[in-house]
VEXDRENBA-995650 format. One line per 10 residues: number of its first residue (from 1); their letters; for each residue y, x, z of C-alpha. Coordinates in nm, 4 decimals. Each point is the difference from the previous one (the first is absolute). Example, Ala and Ser with C-alpha at 12.3 -4.5 7.8 and 13.67 -1.06 7.14 Angstrom:
1) AS) -0.4500 1.2300 0.7800; 0.3440 0.1370 -0.0660
//
This chain:
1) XXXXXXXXXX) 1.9702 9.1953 -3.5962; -0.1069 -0.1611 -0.3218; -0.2361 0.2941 -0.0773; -0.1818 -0.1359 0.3654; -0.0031 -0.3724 -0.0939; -0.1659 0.0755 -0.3591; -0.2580 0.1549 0.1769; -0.0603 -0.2225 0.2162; 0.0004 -0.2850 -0.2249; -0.2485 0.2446 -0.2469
11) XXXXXXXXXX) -0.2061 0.0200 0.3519; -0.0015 -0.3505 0.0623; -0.0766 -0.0745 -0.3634; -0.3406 0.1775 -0.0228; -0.1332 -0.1311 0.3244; 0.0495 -0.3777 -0.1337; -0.1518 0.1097 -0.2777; -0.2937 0.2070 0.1974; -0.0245 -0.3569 0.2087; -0.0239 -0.2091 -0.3128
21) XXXXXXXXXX) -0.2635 0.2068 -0.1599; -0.2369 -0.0062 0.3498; 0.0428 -0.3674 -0.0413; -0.0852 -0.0100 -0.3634; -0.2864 0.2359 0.0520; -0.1693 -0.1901 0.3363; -0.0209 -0.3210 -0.1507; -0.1370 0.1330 -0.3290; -0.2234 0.1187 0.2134; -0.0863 -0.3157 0.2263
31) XXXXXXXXXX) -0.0736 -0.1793 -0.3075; -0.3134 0.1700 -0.1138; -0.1026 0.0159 0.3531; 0.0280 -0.3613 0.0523; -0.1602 -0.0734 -0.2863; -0.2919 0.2441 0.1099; -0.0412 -0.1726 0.3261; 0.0269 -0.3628 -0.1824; -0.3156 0.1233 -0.2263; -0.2241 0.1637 0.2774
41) XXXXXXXXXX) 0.0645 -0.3529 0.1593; -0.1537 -0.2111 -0.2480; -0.2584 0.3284 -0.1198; -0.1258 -0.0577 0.4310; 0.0349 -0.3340 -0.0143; 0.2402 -0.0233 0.2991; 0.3373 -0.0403 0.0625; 0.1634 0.0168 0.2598; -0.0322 -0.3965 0.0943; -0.3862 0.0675 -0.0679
51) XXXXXXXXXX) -0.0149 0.3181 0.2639; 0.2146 -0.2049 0.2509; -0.2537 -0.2983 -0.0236; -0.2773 0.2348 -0.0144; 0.0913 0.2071 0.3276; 0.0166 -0.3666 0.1834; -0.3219 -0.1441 -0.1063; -0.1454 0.3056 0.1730; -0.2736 -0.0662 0.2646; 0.0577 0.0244 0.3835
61) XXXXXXXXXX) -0.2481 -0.0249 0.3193; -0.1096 -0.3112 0.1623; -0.2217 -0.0976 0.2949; -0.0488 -0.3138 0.1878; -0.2460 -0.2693 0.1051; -0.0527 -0.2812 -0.2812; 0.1091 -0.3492 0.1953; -0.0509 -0.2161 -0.3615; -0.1965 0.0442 -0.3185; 0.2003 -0.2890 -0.2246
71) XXXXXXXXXX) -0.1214 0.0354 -0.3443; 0.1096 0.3274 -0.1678; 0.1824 0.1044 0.2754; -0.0402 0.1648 0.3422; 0.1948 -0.1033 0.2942; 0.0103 0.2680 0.2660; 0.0666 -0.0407 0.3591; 0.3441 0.1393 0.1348; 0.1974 -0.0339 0.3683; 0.2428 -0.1900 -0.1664
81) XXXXXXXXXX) -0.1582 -0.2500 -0.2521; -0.2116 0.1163 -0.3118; 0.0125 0.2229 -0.2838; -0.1119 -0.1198 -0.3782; -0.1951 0.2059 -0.1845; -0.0285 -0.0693 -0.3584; -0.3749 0.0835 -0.1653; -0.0580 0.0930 -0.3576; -0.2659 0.0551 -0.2549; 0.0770 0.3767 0.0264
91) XXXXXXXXXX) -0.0290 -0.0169 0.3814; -0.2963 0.1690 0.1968; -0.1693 -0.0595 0.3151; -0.2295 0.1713 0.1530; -0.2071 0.0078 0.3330; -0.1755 0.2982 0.1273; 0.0315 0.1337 -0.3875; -0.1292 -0.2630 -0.1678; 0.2395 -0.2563 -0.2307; -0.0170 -0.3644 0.1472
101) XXXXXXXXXX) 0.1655 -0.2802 -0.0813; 0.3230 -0.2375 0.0420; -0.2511 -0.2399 0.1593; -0.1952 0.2357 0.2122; 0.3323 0.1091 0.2445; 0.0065 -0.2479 0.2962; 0.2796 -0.0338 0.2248; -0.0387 0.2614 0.2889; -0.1014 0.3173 -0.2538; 0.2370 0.2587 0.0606
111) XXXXXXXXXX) 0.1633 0.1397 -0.2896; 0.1513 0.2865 -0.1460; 0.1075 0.1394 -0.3143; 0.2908 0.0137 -0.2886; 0.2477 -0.2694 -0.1277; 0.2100 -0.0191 -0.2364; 0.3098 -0.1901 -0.0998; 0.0056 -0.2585 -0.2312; 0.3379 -0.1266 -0.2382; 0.0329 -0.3146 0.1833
121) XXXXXXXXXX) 0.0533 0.1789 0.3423; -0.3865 -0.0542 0.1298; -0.2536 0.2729 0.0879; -0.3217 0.0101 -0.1611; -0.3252 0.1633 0.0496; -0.0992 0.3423 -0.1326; -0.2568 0.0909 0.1704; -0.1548 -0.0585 0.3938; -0.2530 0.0875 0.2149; -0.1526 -0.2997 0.2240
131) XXXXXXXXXX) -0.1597 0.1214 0.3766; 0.0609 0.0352 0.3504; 0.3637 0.0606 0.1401; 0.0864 0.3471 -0.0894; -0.0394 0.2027 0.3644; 0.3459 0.1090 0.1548; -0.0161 0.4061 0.0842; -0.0380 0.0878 0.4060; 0.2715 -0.0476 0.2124; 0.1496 0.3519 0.0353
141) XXXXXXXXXX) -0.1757 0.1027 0.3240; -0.1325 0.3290 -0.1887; -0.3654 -0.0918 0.0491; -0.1610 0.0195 -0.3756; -0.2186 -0.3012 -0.1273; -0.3485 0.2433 0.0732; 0.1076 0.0495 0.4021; 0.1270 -0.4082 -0.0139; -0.3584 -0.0511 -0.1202; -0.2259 0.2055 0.2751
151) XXX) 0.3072 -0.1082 0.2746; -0.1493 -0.3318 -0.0535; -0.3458 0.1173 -0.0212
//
């Protein structure tokens, strides 16, 4: 009986020991790694607080008719009050593919384009396209826009 205890204590021994050295081992390893990660940070430039903020201030779609123009800002038209549009230096406007300007959008231009979100909360202006109310597609009768067209003709 004591012959089966020392072994089992032997066994036992080695796999503490066989634990202790994976846990030795994986955080001599983690260091290095971390520290590799930590420098290809600040080589890039970003963290990971710079790649969260980064992935929000990307752009998203917009469309809508302008109700206001109120200084450097756009106010657009919505079913349930307005929406504030923030315009920058950087921002672009164009009508039928030529730039205009701030001043030249008049309430009643349709437009459509990409925002952007600013710190504060706001949305700002990347870029828009001033015209006519984008066309909404056929009701789904089948007919294609060329029979629509000589229907009517």
């Amino acid at each position: 009986m004591n012959t089966i205890q020392n072994l089992t204590h032997s066994i036992l021994r080695r796999f503490a020991l066989a634990v202790c050295a994976v846990g030795v081992l994986s955080s001599a390893m983690a260091a290095p790694l971390a520290a590799a990660e930590s420098t290809a940070a600040v080589a890039t430039g970003k963290t990971s607080e710079a790649r969260r903020m980064s992935a929000r201030k990307s752009t998203y779609p917009f469309r809508g008719e302008v109700a206001a123009v109120e200084g450097k800002s756009i106010v657009l038209a919505k079913k349930s009050g307005t929406r504030p549009i923030e315009v920058s230096e950087e921002s672009l406007i164009e009508r039928e593919g030529a730039a205009v300007r701030l001043e030249d959008v008049k309430p009643g231009d349709y437009l459509r384009g990409m925002l952007q979100k600013t710190d504060a909360g706001g949305e700002v202006l990347v870029r828009a396209s001033a015209g006519g109310k984008y066309d909404k597609p056929l009701a789904k009768s089948g007919k294609s826009a060329a029979k629509t067209d000589k229907a009517e003709r």
